[in-house]
N, C-alpha and C positions, 0 to 999 in steps of 0.2 A: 667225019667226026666219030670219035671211040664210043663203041656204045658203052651207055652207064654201065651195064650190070656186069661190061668185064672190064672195065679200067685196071689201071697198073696196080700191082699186088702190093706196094706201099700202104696206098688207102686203104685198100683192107684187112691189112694186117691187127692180128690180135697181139696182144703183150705175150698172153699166157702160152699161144702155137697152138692151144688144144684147140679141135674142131668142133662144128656144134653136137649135142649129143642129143641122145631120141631121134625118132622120126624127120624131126625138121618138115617143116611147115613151108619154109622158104628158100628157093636155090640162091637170092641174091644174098652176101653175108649183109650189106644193109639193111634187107626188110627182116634179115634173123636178129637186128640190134631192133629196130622199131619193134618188135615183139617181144623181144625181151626188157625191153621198158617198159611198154605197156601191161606186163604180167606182174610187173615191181609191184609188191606190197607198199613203197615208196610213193608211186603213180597212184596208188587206189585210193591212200591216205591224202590226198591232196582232195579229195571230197569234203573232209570237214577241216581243211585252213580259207583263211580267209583272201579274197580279192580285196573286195574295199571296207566291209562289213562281214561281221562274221556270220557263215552259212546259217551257225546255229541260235542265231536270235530271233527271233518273233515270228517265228515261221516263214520268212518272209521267203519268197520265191529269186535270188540272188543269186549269181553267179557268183560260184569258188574255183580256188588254181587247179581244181581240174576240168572243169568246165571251158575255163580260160586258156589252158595245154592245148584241151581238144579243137579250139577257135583257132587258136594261133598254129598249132599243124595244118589245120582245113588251110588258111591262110596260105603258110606257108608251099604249103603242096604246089597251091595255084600260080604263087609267082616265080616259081623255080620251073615246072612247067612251061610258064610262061618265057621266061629266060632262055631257056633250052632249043626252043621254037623259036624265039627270032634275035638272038644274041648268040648263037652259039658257038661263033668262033672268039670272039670276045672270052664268052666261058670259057671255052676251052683252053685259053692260055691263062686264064686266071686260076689254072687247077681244079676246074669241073665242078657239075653242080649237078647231084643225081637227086630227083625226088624224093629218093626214100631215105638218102641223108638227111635232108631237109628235113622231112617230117619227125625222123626217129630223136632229133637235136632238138625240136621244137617242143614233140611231148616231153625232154629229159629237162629244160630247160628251169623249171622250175620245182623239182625234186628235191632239191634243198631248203624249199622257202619253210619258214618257222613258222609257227605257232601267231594269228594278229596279224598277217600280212607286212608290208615293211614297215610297220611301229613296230613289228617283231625284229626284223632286222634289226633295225638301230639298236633296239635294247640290248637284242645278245653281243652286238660289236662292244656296247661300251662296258657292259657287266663280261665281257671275253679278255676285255685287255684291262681294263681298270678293278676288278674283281678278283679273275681267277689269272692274271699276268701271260694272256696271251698276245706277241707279238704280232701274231697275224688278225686277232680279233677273231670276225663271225662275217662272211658273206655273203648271201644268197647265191650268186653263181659259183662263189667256189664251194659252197658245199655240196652246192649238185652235183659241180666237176667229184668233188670226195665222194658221192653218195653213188655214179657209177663206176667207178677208176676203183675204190676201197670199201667203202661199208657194206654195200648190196650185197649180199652173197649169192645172188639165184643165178650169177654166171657160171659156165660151167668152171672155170678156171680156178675156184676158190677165193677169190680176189675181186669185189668189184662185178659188173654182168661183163667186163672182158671183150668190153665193143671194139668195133676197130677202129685205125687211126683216123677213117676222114669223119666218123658221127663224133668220136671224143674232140677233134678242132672243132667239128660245127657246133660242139656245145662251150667253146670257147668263146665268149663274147666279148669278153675283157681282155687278152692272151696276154697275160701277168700278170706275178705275182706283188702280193701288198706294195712290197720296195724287193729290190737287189736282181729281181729279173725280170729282161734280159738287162744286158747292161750295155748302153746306157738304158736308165732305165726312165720309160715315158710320163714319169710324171717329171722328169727335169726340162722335157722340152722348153722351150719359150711360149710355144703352144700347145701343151699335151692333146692328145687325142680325148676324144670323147671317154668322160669317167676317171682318167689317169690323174687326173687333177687332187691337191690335197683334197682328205678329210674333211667338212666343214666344222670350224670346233675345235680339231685338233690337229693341226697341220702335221705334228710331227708324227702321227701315226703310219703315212702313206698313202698310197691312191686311195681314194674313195671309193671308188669300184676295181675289182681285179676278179681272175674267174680261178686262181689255184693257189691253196697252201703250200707253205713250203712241204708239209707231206707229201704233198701229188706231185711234186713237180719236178720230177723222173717222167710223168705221166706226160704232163703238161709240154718235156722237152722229143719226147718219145714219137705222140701224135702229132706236133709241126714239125717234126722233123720230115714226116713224107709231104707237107707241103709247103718246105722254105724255098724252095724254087719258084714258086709263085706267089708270094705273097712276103711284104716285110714283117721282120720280128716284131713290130706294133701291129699289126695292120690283122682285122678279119681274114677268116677265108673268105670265098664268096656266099657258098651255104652257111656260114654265122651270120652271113650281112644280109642273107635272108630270111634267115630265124627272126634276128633281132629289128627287122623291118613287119615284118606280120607281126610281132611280139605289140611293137608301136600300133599298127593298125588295129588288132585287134582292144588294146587301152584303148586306145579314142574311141571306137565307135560301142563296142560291148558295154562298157561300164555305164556311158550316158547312156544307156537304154533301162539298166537297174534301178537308177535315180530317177528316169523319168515314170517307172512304175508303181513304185513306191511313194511317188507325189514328194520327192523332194528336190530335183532339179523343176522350179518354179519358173513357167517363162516371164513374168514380170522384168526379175531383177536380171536373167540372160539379156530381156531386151535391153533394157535402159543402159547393159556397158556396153552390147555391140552398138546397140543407137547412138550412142551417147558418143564413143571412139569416132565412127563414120562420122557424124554430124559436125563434128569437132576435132576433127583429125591437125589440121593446120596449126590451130590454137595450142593442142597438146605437146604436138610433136615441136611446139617452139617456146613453151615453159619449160622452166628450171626445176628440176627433180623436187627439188622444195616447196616448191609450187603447186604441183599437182591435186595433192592432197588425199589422202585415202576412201573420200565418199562424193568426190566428183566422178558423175559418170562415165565411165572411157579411162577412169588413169590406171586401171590395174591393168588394161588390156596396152594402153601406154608403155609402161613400164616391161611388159612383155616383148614388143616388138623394140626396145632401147635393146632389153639383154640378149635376142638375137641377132639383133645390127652387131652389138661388140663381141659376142661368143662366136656367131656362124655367120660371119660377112663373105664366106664364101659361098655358101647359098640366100643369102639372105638380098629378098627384092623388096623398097615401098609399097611398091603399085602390085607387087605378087600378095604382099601382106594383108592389102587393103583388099582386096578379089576376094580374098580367102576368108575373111571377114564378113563381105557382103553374103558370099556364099553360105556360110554357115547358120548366119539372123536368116536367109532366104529359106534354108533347107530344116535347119534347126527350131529357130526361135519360131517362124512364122509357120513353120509345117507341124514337126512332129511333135511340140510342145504345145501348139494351138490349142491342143483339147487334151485336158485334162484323162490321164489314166484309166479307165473305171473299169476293167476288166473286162469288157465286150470283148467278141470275136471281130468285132471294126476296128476295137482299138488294137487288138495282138496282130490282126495285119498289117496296121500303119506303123508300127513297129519294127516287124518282118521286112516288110519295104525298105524301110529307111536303113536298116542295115545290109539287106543284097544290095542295094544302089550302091551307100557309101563301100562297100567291099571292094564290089566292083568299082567302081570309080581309081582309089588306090590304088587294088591290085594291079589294075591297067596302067597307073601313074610310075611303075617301077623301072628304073633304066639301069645299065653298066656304065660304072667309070672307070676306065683302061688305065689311069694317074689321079686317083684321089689324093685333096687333100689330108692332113692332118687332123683333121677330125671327122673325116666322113668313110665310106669305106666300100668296096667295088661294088655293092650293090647299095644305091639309096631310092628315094623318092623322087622324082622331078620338081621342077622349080615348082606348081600350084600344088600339088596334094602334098610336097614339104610342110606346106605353110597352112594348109587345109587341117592337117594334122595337130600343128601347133596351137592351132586356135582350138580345135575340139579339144583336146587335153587342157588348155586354158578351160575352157568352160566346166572340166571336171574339177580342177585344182581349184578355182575359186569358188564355184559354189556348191559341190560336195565335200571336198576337203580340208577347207576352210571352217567348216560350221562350230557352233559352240556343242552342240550336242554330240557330234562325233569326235570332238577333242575328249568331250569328258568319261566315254565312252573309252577312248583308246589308254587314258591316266590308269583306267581302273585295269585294262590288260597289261599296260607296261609294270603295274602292280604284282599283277601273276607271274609273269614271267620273271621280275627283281626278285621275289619270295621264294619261287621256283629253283632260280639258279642258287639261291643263297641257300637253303633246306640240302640241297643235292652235293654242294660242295663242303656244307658240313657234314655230311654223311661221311663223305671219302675221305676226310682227315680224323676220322673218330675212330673209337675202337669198335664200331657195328661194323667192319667190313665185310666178314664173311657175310654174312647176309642183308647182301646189298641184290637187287634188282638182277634176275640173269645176264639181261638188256647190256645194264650198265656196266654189272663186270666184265663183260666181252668187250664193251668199248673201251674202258681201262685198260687192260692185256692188250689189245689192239693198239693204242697211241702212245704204251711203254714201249714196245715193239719198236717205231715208228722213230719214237724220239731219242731213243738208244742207237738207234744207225744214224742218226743225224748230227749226235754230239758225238760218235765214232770220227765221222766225217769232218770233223768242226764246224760244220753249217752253225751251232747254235751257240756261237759264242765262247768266251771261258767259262767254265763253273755252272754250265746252264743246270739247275733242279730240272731234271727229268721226273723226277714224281709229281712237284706240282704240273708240268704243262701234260702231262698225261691224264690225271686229274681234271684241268681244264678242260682239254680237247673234248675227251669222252663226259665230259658236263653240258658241254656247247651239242657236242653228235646227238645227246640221250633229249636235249630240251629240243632240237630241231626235228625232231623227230615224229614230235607229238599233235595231235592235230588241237587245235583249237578248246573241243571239250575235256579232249584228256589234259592238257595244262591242267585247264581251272580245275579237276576233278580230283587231279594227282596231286596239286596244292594243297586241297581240301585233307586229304588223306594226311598227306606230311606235317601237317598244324595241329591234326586234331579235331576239327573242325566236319566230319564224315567219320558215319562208322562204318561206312563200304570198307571190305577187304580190298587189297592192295591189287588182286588180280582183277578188279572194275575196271582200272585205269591203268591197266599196263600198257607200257608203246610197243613198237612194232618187235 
């Protein structure tokens, strides 16, 4: 087998050809891209955005996306490693899997997330296309892809940190664009793969999930291109199928440990749906949807294993689902939620436990598929820690994300960010332009730039207004940008409402 650190010079190839400059830290050009990520003022700023709650509320001791970066590299490290060790010809025709792809894709991974966690999301997609008329909206993955490919500048290239081709696929999660690429393009399947699926809301927007602008997506053809020999134009690489597996492991089990410290993942109500499902598993699984009812115990866990029978019936088992179930009320309800939080040094180890177990558990749960289906991708889960997964993310989606207080909690940011984008984008059509924000006028010159080769190219239609989607873009780049307290604080500032100068609350 080719050792990782000298593979074929495709993978590591940079856009720009320039080498790395200074001293260099690193002879692998991989561990020079995981370095140069983790140096991002991009990567540090992920300290105050939110995972599931924002960092900056009540003091509260929570993990944020950079905390959640650093899990999901640890993560991933381990199962790429793992892979390497006892898959390795498998890898090897599936176009390699070097650890320190893996890692340096897994801390980039999240670089682009906005302001609010995904209620930030959604908000910039809808006030992106229905606000400021952008086609492609706002996406978490594909602004990371933009945030290393174009906006970073600490590359040496001038352009982007200028990673090579195999960490910019490994941060390809999605590998396409909204609509038109490739083509055909996977949201028309009969089955799209995972994410390709319409919009929810707005079907005619496009995929739901995609991981490149049409800006990046010179980028986007650039870096598959050294790995279309092994893999299809929908399809992961294998180091994305590992990112985006640890990304998974590290949600399920990291987030119920913040809940459970904070005393708001309550084992009462955990019990009574896994009890409730188990106990009554027959009964449910042979009611009418109608029937169910939304405060019968078991139906929301019900209704869970209906929409992975009809979404993923190619992983999907009864008696897998049912295991995975027991497991969870065994290891979950009846273990680590048994006693109540209280800050003891007894309680931060049953804690500790519970997530080296379930880590390990996972990690070891991971296998290659040499002909994956359509929605799955060469690297997944095994048939029990699939389903293992499934259900701990259920247990976060129903009883954290679900709450009344965190809906009303997230109204009042999707508020900030509405007044945010609407303040920013009257700026840039008023006559204040000169003195608009450094920040922001470089992201304006920057997406004129961008959008003037693209309507050269005819990419953008007849008659596309290039000033407004320039406008846009660098509207969506300046708010994604900002962590959680500068939103609220730079709102503050633009209403009036603060008489901090402007330079309190400047973004990156």
């Amino acid at each position: 087998m080719l050792d990782p650190a000298v593979r074929p010079s495709a993978r590591a190839a940079r856009r720009s050809g320039v080498g790395e400059s200074g001293a260099g830290l690193a002879a692998s050009p991989f561990r020079v891209d995981r370095d140069r990520i983790a140096a991002s003022p991009y990567f540090a700023r992920l300290a105050g955005v939110t995972q599931v709650v924002s960092p900056t509320g009540g003091g509260l001791l929570l993990h944020n996306r950079l905390t959640h970066s650093l899990q999901v590299a640890q993560v991933a490290r381990a199962i790429a490693e793992r892979l390497v060790r006892e898959c390795a010809d498998l890898v090897e025709r599936l176009g390699g899997c070097d650890p320190d792809v893996v890692e340096a894709a897994a801390l980039a991974h999240d670089l682009g997330h906005p302001p609010f966690g995904h209620l930030g999301e959604q908000v910039l997609d809808r006030l992106g296309r229905e606000r400021l008329g952008l086609p492609d909206g706002f996406e978490g993955n594909a602004q990371s892809f933009r945030v290393v490919t174009t906006i970073d500048l600490h590359g040496p290239g001038g352009s982007g940190l200028d990673l090579t081709a195999a960490v910019r696929a490994a941060v390809l999660k999605y590998p396409w664009a909204r609509r038109g690429h490739p083509d055909p393009h996977p949201s028309t399947a009969p089955t799209p793969p995972r994410g390709a699926g319409p919009l929810p809301g707005a079907p005619e927007a496009g995929s739901a999930k995609f991981s490149c602008y049409l800006t990046e997506l010179d980028d986007l053809l650039d870096c598959r291109a050294a790995v279309a020999s092994a893999v299809g134009p929908w399809q992961q690489t294998v180091e994305a199928a590992v990112m985006d597996t640890a990304d998974d492991v590290a949600y399920a089990i990291h987030d119920l440990e913040d809940f459970h410290r904070v005393g708001v993942l309550a084992q009462p109500g955990v019990a009574a749906e896994l009890g409730g499902w188990l106990r009554d598993r027959s009964a449910l699984a042979a009611a009418e949807e109608s029937a169910l009812g939304s405060l019968r115990p078991g139906a929301d866990l019900e209704r869970l294993r209906r929409r992975l029978l009809a979404k993923d019936g190619w992983a999907f088992d009864d008696d897998a689902f049912a295991a995975a179930v027991a497991v969870v009320r065994d290891e979950l309800v009846d273990g680590l939620l048994a006693q109540p939080f209280d800050g003891s040094m007894a309680a931060e180890r049953a804690v500790a436990e519970f997530s080296a177990r379930w880590t390990a558990r996972l990690v070891s749960g991971v296998r290659g598929l040499p002909d994956p289906p359509v929605r799955a991708a060469p690297v997944t889960l095994d048939t029990a820690p699939w389903h293992e997964v499934a259900v701990l993310k259920f247990v976060h989606h129903r009883f954290v994300l679900r709450r009344a207080d965190l809906a009303s909690h997230q109204r009042g940011q999707a508020t900030v960010l509405t007044g945010l984008v609407g303040a920013l984008a009257d700026w840039l059509t008023g006559d204040d332009e000169v003195r608009l924000p450094p920040r922001l006028h470089d992201l304006v010159a920057l997406a004129h730039d961008e959008y003037r080769a693209l309507a050269a190219d005819g990419l953008l239609g007849p008659d596309p207004d290039v000033d407004a989607l320039a406008h846009g873009r660098a509207v969506v780049d300046y708010v994604a940008s900002l962590t959680d307290g500068q939103a609220g604080a730079l709102l503050d500032v633009l209403t009036g409402r603060s008489a901090r100068l402007w330079v309190d609350a400047v973004a990156l």
